[in-house]
C-alpha positions in Angstrom: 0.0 0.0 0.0 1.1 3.1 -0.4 -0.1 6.8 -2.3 0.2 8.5 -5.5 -0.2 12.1 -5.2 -2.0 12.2 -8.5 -5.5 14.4 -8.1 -6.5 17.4 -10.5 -6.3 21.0 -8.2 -4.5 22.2 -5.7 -1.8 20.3 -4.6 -0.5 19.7 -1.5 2.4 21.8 -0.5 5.8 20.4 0.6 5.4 21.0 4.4 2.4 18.4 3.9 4.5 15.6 1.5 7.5 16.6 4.5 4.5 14.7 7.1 3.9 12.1 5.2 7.4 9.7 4.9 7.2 9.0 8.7 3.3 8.7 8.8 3.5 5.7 6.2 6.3 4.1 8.4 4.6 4.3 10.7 0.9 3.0 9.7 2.1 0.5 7.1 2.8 2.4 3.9 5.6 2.0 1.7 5.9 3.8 -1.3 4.9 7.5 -2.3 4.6 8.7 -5.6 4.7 12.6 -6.9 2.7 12.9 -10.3 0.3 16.0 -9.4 -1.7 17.4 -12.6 -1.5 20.6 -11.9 2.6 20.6 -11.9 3.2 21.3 -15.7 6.7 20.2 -15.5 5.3 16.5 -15.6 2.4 16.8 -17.8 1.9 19.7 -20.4 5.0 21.4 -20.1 7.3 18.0 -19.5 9.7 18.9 -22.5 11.0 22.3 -21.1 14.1 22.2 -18.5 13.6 21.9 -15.2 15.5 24.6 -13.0 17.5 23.9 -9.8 14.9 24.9 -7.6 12.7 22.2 -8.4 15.2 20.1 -8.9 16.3 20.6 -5.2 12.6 19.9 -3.7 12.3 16.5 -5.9 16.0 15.6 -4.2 15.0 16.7 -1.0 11.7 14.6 -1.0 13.6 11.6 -2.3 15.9 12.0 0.9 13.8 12.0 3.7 11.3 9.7 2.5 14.3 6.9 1.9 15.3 8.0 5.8 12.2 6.5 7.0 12.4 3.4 4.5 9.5 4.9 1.8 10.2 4.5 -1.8 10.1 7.5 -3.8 8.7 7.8 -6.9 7.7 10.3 -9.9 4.7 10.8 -12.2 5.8 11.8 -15.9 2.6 12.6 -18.1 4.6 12.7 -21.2 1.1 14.9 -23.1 1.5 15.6 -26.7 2.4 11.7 -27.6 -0.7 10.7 -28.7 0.4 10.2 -32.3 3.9 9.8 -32.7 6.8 9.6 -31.3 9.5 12.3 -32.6 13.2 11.8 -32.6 13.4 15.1 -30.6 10.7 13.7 -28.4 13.1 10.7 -27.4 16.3 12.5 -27.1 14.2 14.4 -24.2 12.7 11.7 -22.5 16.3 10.1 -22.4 17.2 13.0 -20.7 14.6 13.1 -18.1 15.2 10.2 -17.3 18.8 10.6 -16.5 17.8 13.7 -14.7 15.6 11.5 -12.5 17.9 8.6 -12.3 21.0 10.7 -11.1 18.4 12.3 -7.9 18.0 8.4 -7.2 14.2 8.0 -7.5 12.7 4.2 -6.9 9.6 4.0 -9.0 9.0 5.9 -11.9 5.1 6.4 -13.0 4.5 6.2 -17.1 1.2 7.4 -17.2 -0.9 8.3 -20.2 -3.9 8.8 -18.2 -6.7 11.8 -18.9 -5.2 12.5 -22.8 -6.2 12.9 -26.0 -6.4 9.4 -27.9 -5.5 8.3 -31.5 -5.7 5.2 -33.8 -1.3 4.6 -33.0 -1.9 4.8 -28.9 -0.7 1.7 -28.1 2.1 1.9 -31.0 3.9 5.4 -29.6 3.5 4.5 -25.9 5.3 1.3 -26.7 8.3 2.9 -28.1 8.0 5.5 -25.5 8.1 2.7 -22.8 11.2 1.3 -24.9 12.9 4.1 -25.0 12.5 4.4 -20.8 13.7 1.6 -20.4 16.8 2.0 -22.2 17.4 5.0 -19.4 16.1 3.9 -16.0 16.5 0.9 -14.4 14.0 1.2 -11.2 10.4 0.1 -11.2 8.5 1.6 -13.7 4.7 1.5 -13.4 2.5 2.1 -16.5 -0.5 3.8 -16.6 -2.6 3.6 -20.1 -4.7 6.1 -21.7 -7.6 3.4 -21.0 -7.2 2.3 -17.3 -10.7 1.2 -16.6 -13.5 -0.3 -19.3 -15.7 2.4 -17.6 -17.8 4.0 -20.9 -16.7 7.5 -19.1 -13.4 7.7 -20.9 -14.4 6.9 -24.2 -16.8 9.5 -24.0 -14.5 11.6 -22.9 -11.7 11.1 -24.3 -12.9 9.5 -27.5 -13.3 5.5 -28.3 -10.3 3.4 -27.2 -8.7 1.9 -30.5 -9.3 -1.8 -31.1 -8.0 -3.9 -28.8 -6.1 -1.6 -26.7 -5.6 -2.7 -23.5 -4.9 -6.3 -25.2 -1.7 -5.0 -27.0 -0.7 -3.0 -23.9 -1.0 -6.5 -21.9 1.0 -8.8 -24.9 3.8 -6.2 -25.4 4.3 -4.4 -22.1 7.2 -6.6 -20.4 6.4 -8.5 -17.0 8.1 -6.4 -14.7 6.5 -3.3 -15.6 3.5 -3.0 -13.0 0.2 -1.6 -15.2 -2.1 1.0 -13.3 -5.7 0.1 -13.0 -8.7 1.8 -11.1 -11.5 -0.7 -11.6 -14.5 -1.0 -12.9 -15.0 3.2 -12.9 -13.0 5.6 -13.1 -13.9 5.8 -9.3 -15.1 2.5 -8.1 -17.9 1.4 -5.7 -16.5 -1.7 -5.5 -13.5 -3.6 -6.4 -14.9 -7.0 -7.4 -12.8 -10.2 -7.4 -14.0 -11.6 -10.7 -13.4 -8.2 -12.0 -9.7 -7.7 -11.1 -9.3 -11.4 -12.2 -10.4 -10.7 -15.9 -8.3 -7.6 -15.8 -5.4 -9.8 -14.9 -6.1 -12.0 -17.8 -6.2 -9.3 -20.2 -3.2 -7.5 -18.6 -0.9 -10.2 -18.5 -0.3 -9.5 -14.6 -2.0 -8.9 -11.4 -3.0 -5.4 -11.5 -1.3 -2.1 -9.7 -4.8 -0.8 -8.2 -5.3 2.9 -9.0 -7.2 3.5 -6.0 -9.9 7.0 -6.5 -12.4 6.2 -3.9 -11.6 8.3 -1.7 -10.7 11.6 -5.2 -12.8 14.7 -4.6 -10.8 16.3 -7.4 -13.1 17.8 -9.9 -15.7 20.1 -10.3 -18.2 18.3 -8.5 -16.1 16.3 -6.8 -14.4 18.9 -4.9 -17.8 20.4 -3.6 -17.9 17.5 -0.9 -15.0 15.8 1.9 -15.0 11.9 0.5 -14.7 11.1 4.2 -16.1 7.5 3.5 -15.8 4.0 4.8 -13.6 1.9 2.7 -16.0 0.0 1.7 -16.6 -2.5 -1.4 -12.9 -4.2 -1.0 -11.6 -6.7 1.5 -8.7 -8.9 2.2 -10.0 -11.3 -0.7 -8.6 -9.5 -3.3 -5.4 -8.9 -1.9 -3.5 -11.6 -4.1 -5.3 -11.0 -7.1 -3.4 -7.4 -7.3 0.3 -6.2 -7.1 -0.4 -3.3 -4.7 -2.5 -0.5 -4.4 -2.0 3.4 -4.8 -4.4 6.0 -2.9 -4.8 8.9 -5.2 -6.2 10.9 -2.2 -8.2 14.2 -1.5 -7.2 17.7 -2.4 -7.2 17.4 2.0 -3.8 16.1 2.9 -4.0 15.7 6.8 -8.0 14.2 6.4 -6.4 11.6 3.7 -4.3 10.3 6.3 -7.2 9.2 8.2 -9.1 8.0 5.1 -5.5 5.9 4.2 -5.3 4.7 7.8 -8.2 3.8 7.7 -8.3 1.6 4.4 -5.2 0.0 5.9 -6.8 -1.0 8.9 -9.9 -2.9 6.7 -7.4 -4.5 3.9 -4.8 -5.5 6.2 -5.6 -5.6 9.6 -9.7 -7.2 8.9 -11.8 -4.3 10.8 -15.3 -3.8 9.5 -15.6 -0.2 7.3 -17.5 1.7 10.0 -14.5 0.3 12.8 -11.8 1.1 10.5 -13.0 4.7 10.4 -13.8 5.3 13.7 -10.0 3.7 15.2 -8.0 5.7 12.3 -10.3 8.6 14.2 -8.7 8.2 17.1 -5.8 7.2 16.5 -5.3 10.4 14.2 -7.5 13.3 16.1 -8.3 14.9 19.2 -11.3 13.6 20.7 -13.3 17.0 20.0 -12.3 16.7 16.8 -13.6 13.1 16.1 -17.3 13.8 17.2 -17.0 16.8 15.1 -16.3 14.1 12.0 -18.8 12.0 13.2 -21.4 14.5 13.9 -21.2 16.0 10.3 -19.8 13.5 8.3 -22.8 13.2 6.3 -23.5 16.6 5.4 -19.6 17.1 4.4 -19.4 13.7 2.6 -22.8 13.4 1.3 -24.8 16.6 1.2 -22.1 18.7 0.3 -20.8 22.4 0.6 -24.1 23.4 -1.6 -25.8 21.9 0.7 -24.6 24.3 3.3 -26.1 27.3 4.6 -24.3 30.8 5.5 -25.4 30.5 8.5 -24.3 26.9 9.1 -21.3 27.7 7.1 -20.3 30.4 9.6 -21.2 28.2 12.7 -19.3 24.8 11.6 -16.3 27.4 11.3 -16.3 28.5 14.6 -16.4 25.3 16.1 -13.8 24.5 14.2 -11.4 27.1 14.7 -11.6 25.8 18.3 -9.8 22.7 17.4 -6.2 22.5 17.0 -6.1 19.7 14.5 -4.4 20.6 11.4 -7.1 18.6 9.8 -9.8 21.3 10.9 -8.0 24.3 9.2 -8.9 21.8 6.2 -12.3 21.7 6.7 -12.2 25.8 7.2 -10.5 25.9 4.0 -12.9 23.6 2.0 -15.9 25.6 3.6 -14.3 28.5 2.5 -14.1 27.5 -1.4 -10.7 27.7 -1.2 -10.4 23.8 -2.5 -12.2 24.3 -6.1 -11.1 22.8 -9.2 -12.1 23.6 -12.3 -12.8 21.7 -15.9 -9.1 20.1 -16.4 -10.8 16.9 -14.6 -12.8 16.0 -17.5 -14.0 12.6 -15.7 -15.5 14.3 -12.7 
């Protein structure tokens, strides 16, 4: 288990990723993965330089999450390779990777997810994938432009090209790990017979995608997806590689939402048990009936949903609390969490 910082919207800032190598060490975690949409350098703008400063964050997050045994990964959205692959678009994917190999990262992400499609997909992400290889040596883990048979993305996105995802499977080598959210883009449920045909058609158990818990588009964002991890269970554990928790835009509530998940997959607590221990184990006590008290209309009802005049009370209360978690809250009923269009599959 472990996270991929992956959502549309604001991203979390580096004091927040700083809190998180010894909080996954601590409550079973073990990888982390930087691939946020809204940092250009890894998506739209992934062919221009990166300059020192960045570089020095990416070298500095590497280093403390290897103190407290994490792997480190990055998220490289190469956009723009829908259709071909150029020979000046290789040369500068051979550099990145060098640039990413010489900082030392464990696990790169190779993910073509939320792009425009074409007929030669399959074809130019293949040679892209070869041409990765040829650079970096660590794990690599592939996401495709089609990483759930959820009708969403092909209406999106346009239709996947014939037999996509069973070239990706036949020609992507076995050690490369192949990204995978479902049966949606965010699923209800994770069903064992599901992820088994997926395997079959992948040619490998898949690397689980996990959005349950994404409140990262324009809906999306307009409610806390403080949920019970529900619709998975220990069963499916050895039909998948691992599984990555693309969280909320909320980094300190994910953390109880990841604990939480843990404590059902691993550790065999019910849903409502997990919730309510990750809770406590995470919160001041004020703070936890605060959650529980309201976790409907924040989760469910959403911030429409909300009144000024209840808006203005829950933010009272909540300024009360010293939980980091609670400024989070404040924030979201604030509007200070909205995401616009650029998460097409909200």
């Amino acid at each position: 288990m472990g996270i991929i910082e992956g959502f549309f919207g604001p991203q979390w800032s580096l004091k927040a990723r700083e809190s998180f190598p010894s909080f996954l060490a601590k409550h079973g975690g073990t990888f982390y993965i930087y691939a946020p949409k809204q940092d250009s350098q890894l998506r739209r703008k992934w062919r221009e330089e990166w300059d020192k400063s960045y570089l020095s964050e990416l070298i500095h997050l590497k280093k403390i999450f290897i103190e407290f045994g994490i792997k480190f990964g990055v998220g490289l959205s190469p956009f723009g390779l829908g259709t071909e692959l150029s020979y000046e678009d290789e040369k500068l994917l051979t550099q990145k990777m060098a640039v990413l190999s010489d900082i030392g990262i464990d696990i790169l992400g190779l993910f073509f997810d939320d792009m425009p499609t074409s007929d030669q997909l399959a074809d130019v992400q293949m040679k892209s994938l070869s041409v990765i290889r040829r650079s970096f040596s660590g794990k690599i883990i592939f996401c495709p432009s089609y990483y759930s048979p959820d009708p969403i993305l092909d209406k999106v996105f346009g239709p996947r090209p014939q037999d996509y995802l069973q070239v990706i499977g036949e020609k992507i080598p076995g050690d490369v790990s192949i990204a995978w959210t479902g049966p949606k883009v965010i699923s209800p449920e994770l069903p064992l017979d599901h992820l088994l045909e997926s395997g079959t058609i992948l040619k490998r158990r898949p690397f689980i995608w996990e959005n349950i818990f994404a409140n990262d588009g324009p809906k999306n964002c307009k409610y806390l997806k403080l949920k019970y991890f529900t619709g998975r269970s220990e069963e499916i554990l050895p039909s998948i590689e691992a599984m990555g928790f693309n969280l909320m835009n909320q980094p300190e509530l994910s953390k109880i939402l990841f604990l939480s998940s843990k404590l059902v997959l691993i550790d065999g607590l019910s849903p409502i048990e997990a919730f309510d221990r990750a809770l406590t184990l995470l919160s001041s006590q004020e703070f936890k009936k605060f959650i529980l008290f309201h976790r409907e209309l924040l989760c469910i009802q959403g911030l429409d949903q909300i009144g000024e005049d209840l808006r203005k009370s829950l933010v009272l209360e909540l300024k009360t609390f010293k939980d980091p978690a609670a400024q989070e809250v404040v924030d979201w009923l604030e509007e200070k969490y909205v995401v616009g269009s650029d998460c097409l599959t909200d």
